[in-house]
C-alpha positions as CSV (number, residue, x, y, z in Angstrom):
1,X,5.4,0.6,38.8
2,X,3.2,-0.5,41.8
3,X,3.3,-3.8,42.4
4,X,0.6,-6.4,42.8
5,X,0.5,-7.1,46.8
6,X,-0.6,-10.4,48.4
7,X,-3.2,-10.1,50.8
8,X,-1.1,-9.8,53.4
9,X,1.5,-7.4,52.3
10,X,-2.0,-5.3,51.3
11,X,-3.2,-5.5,55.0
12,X,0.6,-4.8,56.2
13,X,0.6,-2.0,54.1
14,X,-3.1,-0.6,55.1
15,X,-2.0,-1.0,58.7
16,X,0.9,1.5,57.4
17,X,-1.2,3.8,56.0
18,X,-3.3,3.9,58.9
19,X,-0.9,4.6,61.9
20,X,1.8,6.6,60.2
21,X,0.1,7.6,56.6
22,X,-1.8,10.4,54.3
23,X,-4.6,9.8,52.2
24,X,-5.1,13.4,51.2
25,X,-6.3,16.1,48.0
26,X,-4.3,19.3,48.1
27,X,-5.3,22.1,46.1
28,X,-2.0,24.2,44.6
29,X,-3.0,27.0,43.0
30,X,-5.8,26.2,40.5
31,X,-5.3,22.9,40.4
32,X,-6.1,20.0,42.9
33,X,-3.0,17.3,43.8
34,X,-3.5,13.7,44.7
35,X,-1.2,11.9,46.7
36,X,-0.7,8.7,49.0
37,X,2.6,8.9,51.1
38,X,3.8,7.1,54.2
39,X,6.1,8.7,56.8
40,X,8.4,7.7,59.8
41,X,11.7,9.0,61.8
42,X,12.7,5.6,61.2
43,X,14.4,5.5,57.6
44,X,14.6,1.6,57.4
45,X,10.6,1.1,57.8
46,X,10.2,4.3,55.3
47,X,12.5,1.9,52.9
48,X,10.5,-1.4,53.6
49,X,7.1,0.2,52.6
50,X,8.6,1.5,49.6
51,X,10.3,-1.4,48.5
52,X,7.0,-3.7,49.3
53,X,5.1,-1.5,47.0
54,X,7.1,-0.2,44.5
55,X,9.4,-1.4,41.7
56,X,10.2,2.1,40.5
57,X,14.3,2.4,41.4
58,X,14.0,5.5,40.8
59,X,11.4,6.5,43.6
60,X,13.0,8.6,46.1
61,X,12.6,8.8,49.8
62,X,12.3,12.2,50.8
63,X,13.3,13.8,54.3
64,X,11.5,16.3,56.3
65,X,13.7,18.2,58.4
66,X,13.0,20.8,60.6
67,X,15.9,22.6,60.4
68,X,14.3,25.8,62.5
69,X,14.5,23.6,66.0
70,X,16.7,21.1,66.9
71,X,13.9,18.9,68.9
72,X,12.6,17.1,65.9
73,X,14.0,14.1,64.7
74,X,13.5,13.7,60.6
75,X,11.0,12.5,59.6
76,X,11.2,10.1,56.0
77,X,8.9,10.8,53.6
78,X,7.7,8.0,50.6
79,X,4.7,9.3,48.5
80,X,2.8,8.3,45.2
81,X,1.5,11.4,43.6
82,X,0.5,9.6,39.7
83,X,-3.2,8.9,40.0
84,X,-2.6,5.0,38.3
85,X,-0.1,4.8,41.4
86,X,-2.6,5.8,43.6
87,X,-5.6,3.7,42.1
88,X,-3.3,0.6,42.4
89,X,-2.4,1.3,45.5
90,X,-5.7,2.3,46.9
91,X,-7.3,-0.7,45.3
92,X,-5.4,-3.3,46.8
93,X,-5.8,-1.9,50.5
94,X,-9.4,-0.5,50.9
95,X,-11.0,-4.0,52.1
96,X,-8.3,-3.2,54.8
97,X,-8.2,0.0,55.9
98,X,-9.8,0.7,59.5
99,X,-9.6,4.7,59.9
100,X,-9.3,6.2,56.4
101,X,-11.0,4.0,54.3
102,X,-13.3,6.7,53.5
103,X,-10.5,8.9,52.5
104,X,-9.4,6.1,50.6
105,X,-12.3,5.7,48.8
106,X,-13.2,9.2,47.9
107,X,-9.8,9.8,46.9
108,X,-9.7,7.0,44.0
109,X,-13.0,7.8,43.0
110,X,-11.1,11.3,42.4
111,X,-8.5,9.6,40.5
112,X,-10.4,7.7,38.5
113,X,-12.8,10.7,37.3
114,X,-9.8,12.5,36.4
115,X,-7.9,9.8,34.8
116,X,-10.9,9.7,32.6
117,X,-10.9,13.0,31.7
118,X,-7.7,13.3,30.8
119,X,-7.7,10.6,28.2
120,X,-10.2,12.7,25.9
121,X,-8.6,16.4,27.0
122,X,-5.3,17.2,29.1
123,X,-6.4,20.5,31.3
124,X,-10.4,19.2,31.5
125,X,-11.9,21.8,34.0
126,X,-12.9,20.4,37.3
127,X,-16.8,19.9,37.8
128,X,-18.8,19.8,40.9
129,X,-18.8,16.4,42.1
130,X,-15.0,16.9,41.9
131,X,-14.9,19.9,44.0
132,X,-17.7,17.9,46.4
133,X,-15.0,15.3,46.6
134,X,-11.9,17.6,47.5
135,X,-14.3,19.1,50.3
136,X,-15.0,15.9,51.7
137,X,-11.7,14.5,52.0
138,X,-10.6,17.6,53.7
139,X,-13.4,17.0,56.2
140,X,-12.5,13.4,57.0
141,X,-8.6,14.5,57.3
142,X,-9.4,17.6,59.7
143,X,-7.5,17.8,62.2
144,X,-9.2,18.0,66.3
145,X,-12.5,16.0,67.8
146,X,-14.2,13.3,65.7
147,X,-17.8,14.6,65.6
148,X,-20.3,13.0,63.4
């Protein structure tokens, strides 16, 4: 359960999302998959963001190792991939985001479409302003030059 930040534990975390963070829409297959997630080589921060918005015990820290070069250090991975996690998340750090607010803000919009449709059917087929949405998102998270 995602817990209800003060304001500044919301701008502590938005600052986290914003140097070291995803805001992202994957597609996988046929379907499309939301997620939030923050990620450092340092476990203990990984572990602090976590615990600051998260009561869930059960929520796992992940870690990405490239095992096929030794160069890398790990990198620790904490995401939120239910769309209530990510609307309470995103909700209480958007007035504090600096360079993904956007993202931020197309993505619950995403959530929140979705979460409606899935209270009146379970597999509800994706419309257009949904697909507009995943394209957008991918825009704003492209990798390479800013150009506007």
């Amino acid at each position: 359960m995602i817990k209800n930040l003060s304001e500044c534990e919301a701008k502590v975390l938005a600052m986290a999302i914003d140097t070291e963070g995803s805001i992202s829409l994957t597609r996988s297959g046929l379907y499309y998959r939301p997620y939030t997630q923050f990620s450092n080589t340092d476990y203990r921060l990984v572990d602090f963001i976590k615990r600051l918005v998260d009561d869930n015990e059960d929520k796992h820290i992940t870690d990405n190792s490239n095992t096929s070069k030794d160069v890398h250090k790990i990198e620790y991975v904490v995401s939120w991939t239910e769309k209530e996690e990510i609307i309470d998340i995103l909700e209480q750090v958007i007035p504090y985001l600096i360079c993904k607010k956007e993202q931020a803000i197309l993505l619950r919009e995403y959530c929140l479409i979705r979460q409606r449709k899935i209270k009146r059917k379970y597999h509800s087929p994706y419309e257009e302003e949904e697909y507009i949405l995943y394209e957008d998102i991918g825009k704003l998270n492209k990798r390479g030059r800013y150009s506007s």
